[in-house]
C-alpha positions in Angstrom: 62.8 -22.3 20.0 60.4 -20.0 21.7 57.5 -18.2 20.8 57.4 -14.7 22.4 55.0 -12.5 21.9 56.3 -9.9 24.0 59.0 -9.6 26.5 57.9 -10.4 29.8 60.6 -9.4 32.2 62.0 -12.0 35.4 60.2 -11.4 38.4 60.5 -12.4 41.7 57.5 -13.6 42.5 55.4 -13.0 46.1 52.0 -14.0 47.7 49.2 -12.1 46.9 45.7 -10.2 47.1 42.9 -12.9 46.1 41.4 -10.0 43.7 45.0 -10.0 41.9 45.6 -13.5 41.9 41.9 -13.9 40.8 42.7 -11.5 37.8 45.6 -13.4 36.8 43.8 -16.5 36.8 40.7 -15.7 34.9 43.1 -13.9 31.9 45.0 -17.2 31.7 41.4 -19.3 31.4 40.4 -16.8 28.4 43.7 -17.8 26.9 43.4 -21.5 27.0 39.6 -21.1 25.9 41.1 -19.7 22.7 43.1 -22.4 22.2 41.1 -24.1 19.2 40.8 -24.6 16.2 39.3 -21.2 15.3 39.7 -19.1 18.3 37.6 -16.1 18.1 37.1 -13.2 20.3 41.1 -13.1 20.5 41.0 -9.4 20.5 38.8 -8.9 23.0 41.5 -10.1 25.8 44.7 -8.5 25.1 45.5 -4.9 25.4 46.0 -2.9 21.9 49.6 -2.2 22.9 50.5 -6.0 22.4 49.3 -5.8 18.9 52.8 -2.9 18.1 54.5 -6.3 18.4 52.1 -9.2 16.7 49.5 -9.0 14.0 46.0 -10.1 15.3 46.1 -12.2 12.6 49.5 -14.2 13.6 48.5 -14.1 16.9 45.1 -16.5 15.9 47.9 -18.2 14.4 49.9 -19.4 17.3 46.6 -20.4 19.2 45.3 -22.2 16.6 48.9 -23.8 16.0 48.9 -24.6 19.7 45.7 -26.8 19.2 46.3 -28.5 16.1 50.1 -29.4 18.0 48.7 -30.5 21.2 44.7 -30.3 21.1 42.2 -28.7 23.6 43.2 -27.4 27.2 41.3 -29.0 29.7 43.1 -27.6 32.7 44.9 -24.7 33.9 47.5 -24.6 36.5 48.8 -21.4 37.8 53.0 -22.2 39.0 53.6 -18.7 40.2 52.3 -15.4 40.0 53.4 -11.3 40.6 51.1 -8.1 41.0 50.5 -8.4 37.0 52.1 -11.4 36.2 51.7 -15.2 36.1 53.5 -18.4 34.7 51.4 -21.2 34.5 50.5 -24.7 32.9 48.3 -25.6 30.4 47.2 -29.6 30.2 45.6 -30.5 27.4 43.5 -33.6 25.8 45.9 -35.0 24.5 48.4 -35.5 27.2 50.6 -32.4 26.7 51.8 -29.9 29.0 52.0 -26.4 27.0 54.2 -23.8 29.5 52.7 -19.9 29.8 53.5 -16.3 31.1 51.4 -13.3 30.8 51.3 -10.1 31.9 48.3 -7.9 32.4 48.2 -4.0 31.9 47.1 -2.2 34.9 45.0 0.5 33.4 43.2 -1.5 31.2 43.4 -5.1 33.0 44.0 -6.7 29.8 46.9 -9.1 28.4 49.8 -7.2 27.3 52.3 -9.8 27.1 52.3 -13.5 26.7 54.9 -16.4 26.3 54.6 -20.3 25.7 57.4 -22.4 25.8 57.6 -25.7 23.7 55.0 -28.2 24.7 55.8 -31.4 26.0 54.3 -34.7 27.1 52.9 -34.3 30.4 53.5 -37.9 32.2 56.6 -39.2 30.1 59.1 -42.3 30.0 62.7 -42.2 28.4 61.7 -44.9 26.5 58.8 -42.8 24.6 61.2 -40.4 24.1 63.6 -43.1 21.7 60.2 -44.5 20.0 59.2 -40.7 19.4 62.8 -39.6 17.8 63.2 -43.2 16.2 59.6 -42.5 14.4 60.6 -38.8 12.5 62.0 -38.9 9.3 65.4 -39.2 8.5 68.5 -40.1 10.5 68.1 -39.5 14.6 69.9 -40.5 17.3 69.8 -40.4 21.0 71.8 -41.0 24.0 70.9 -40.6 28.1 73.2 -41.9 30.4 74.6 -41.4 33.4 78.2 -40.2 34.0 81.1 -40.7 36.3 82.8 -44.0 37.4 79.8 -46.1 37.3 78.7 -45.0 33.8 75.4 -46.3 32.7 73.3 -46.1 29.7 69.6 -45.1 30.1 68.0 -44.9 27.3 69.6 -45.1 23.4 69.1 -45.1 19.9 72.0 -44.9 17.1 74.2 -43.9 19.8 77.2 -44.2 18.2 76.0 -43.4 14.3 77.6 -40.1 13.1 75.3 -37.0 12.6 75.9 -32.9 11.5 75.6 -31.2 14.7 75.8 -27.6 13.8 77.0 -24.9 16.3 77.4 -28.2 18.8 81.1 -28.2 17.2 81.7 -24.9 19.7 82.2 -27.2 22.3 84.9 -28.8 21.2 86.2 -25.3 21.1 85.6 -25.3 24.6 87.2 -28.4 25.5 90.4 -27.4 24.3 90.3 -24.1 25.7 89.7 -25.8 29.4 92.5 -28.8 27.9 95.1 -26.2 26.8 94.5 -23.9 30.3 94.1 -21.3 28.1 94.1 -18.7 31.1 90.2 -17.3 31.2 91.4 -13.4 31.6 94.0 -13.6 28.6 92.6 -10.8 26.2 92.3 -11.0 22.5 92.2 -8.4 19.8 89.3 -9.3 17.7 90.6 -9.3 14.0 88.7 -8.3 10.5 90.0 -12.0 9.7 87.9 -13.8 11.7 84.2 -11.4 11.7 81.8 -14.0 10.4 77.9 -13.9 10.0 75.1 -14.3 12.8 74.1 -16.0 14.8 75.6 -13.3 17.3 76.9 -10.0 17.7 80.5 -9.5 17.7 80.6 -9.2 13.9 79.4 -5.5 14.3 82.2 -4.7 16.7 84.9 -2.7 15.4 88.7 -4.1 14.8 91.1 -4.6 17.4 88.0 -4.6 20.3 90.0 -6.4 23.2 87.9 -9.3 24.2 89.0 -12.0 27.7 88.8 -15.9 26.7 86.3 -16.0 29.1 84.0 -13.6 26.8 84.5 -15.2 23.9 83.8 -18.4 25.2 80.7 -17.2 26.8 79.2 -15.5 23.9 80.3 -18.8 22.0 78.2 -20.8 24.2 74.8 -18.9 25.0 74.7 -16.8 22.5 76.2 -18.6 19.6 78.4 -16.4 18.2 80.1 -17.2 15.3 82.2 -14.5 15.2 83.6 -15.6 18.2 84.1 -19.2 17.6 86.0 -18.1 14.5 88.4 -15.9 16.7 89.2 -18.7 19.7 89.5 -21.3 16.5 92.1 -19.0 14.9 93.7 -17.9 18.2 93.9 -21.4 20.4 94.7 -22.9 16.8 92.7 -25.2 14.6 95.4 -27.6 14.6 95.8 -27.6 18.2 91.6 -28.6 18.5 91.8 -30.9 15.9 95.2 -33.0 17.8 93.5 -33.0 20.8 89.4 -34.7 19.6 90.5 -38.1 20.8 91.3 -36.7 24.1 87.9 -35.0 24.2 86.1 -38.5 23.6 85.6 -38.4 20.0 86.0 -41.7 18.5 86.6 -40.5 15.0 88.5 -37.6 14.6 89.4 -37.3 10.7 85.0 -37.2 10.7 86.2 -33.4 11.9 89.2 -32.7 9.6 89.5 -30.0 8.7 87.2 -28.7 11.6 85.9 -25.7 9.8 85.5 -22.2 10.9 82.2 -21.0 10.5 83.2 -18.3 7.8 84.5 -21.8 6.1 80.8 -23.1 5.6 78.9 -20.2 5.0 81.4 -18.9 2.1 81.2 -23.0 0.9 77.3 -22.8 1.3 77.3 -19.8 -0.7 79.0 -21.3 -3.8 78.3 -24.7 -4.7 80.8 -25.1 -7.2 83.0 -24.5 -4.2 81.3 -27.0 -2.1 81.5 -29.8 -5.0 84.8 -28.9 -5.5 86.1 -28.9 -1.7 84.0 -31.9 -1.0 86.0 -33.9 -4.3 89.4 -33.2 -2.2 91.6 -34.7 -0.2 91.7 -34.2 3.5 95.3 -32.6 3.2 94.5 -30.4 -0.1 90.8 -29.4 2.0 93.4 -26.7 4.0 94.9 -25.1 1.1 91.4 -24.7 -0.3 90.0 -23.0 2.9 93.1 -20.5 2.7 92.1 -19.9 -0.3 88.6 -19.3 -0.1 88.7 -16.5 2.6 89.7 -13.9 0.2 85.8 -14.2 -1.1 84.0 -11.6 1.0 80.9 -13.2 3.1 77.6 -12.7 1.6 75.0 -14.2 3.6 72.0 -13.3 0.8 74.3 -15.8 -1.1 74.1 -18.8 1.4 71.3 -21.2 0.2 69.4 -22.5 2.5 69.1 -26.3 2.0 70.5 -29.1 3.7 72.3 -29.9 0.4 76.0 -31.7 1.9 75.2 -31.8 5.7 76.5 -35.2 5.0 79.8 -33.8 3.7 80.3 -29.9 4.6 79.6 -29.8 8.5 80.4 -30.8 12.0 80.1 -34.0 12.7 79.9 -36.4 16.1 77.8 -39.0 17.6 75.4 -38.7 20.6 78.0 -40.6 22.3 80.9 -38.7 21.6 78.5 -35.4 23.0 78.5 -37.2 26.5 81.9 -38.2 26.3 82.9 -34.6 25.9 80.3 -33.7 28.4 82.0 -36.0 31.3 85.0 -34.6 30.5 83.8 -31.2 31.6 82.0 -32.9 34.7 85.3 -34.5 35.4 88.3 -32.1 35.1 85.5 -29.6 37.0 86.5 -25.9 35.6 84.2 -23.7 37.1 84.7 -21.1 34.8 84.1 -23.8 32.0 80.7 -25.2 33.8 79.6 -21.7 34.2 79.6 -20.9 30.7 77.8 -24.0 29.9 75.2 -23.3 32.0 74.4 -19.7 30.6 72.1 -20.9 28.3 70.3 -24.0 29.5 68.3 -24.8 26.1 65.1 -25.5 27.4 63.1 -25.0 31.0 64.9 -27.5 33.7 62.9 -28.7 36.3 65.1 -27.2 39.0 63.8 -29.0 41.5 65.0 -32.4 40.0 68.5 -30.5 38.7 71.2 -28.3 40.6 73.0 -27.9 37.3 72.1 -27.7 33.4 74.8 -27.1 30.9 73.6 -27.1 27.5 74.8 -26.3 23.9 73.1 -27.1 20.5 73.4 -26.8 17.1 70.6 -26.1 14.2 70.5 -25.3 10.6 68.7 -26.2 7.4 68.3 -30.4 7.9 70.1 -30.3 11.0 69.2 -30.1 14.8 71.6 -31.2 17.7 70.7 -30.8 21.2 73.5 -31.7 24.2 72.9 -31.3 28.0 74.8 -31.9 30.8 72.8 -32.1 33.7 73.5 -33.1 37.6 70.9 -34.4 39.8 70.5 -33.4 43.3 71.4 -36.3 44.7 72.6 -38.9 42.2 75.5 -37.2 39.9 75.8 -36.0 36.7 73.8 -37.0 33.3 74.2 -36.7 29.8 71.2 -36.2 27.4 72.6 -35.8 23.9 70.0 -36.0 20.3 70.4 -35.3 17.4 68.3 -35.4 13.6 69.6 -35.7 10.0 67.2 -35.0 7.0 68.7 -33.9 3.8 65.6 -34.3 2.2 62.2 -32.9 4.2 62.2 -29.6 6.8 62.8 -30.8 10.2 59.8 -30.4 12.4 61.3 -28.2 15.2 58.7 -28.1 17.5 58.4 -31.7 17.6 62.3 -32.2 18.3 61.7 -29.4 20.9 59.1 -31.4 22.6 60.4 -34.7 22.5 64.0 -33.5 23.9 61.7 -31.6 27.2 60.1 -35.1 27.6 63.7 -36.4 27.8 65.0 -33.6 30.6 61.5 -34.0 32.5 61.7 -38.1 32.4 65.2 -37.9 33.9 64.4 -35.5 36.1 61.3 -37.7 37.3 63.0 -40.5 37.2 64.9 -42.4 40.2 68.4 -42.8 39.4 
């Protein structure tokens, strides 16, 4: 979602010397002169211990990607800047707003560190934002709306049409973990059983490792840990989430039946006589199947990656359904619940505009799925919810990326 070149560390940031602020400055103009089509003199700017972490060559790359994506930069704003270090903004021709950090070495006064963020449209509207999604291939759909008593629709587009949402089934996980009161220090013994494949960590951690809700949750939520989905989905009781949907604002429930573990679809994405066979099935023989399938060790080298069946094999919910499930968070008010949402925020939120961003999404071959649940300073809480179906081209990520920042900054902007 990011592309980072090299870690640049969270600074607190202070006013400074005009010689060190003049620095800064000059090393983010040689950057944004090399955005074109065939920046040369890259080398000449960054400091050789950068290049332990990117090729020259891939770092040519991302400029040049940068300019064929967005086009020239004709302007460079500095937001904020350190002793070595400066985020800034880079306009460009074509009415995009590229987001950059570097840092400089202070022996050599060269770049040794350098970060963009997804572009996005620099002045947008809502409604750009539905005629952008509504334009990519495939399936997309969109909802923004306001939440709360007086709920009000913003902007939409196949609100209520169905799409794969990927790891954005977790919170549903979380819903019934904040339904159920499942008490946030109760501690769980992670089990062989449910150790599934990355994305996250806890896979790697031995047997028996005694985890709290609230960690599991957590890791659920920012980091996307399957492993730990699997273990509050066998531990709160897949059952128990799937009884309780409705409750959590999803209009179709049986479109989550059997609401898979993730060891489920990457064992049925490894095997597509499996996946034929389990998507030929009844709902009720669907569980059976399942029990039987997790006797086949995970093999992720197996699991093809194609969005062959996200129409079938997946998670599935509508934007609306999202911001349903997102005012029910706003509304029963769980801090412990919010917090976790708000771990990972997705994408950069214009603080100023936004006291609070709680954010999960879901990706995978075909499928993107991006939820927020935002609360303006002084108007309430929001819902921005998107998703995009193709089970027939690559999904252009960037683009998704871009339009969904347009979305947060046009709300933010925006005065409702």
């Amino acid at each position: 979602m990011k592309i980072i070149l090299n870690l640049i560390c969270a600074l607190g940031f202070f006013a400074l010397p005009s010689g060190a602020q003049d620095g800064i400055e000059r090393a983010a103009r040689e950057v944004s002169g090399r955005i074109t089509e065939k920046p040369a003199g890259v080398a000449d700017i960054f400091d050789k211990s950068l290049f332990r972490h990117i090729s020259l060559e891939k770092l040519t790359g991302v400029l040049s990607g940068i300019y064929g994506s967005n086009g020239a930069v004709v302007q460079t704003l500095l937001v904020s800047s350190s002793a070595t270090s400066g985020h800034f903004f880079f306009d460009t021709e074509r009415g995009y707003r590229v987001p950059a950090a570097l840092s400089l070495d202070l022996t050599t006064g060269k770049i040794n560190g350098l970060f963009f963020s997804p572009a996005y449209i620099k002045d947008p509207t809502l409604k750009a934002v539905r005629e952008g999604l509504a334009a990519l291939p495939g399936k997309t759909g969109l909802l923004i709306m306001r939440l709360g008593e007086k709920k009000e629709n913003l902007e939409s587009y196949n609100k209520n049409a169905y799409f794969a949402v990927g790891s954005a089934f977790k919170l549903y996980v979380l819903g019934t973990m904040v339904r159920e009161r499942v008490p946030w220090t109760k501690i769980f013994r992670l089990k062989g059983a449910d150790k599934s494949l990355p994305s996250g960590r806890l896979q790697n951690w031995p047997d028996g490792s005694p985890l709290t809700a609230h960690t599991l949750a957590a890791m659920m939520i920012s980091e996307s840990d399957n492993t730990a989905s699997d273990a509050l989905i066998s531990s709160v009781g897949r059952r128990k989430i799937e009884a309780g949907l409705a409750s959590l604002g999803h209009s179709e429930p049986p479109q989550m039946i059997p609401f898979l573990k993730t060891s489920e679809m990457f064992r049925l994405r490894a095997d597509t006589e499996a996946s034929l066979k389990y998507m030929n099935l009844p709902a009720a023989g669907k569980y059976d199947f399942l029990s039987s399938l997790a006797k086949v060790p995970l093999d992720a080298e197996k699991i093809k990656r194609s969005p062959f069946g996200i129409d079938k094999i997946e998670w599935f919910a509508s934007p609306s359904d999202l911001c349903r499930l997102m005012n029910y968070f706003a509304g029963r008010k769980d801090e412990k619940a919010l917090e976790i949402l708000a771990l990972n925020p997705g994408l950069n939120i214009p603080r100023e505009d936004f006291s609070y961003a709680g954010y999960k999404g879901g990706s995978e071959p075909g499928v993107l799925s991006m939820t927020w649940l935002l609360k303006k300073k002084e108007s309430g809480w929001f819902c921005v919810s998107a998703s995009w179906n193709n089970e027939k081209e690559n999904l252009e990520d960037a683009k998704f990326f871009e339009l969904m920042q347009s979305a947060i900054n046009a709300l933010g902007a925006a005065g409702n």
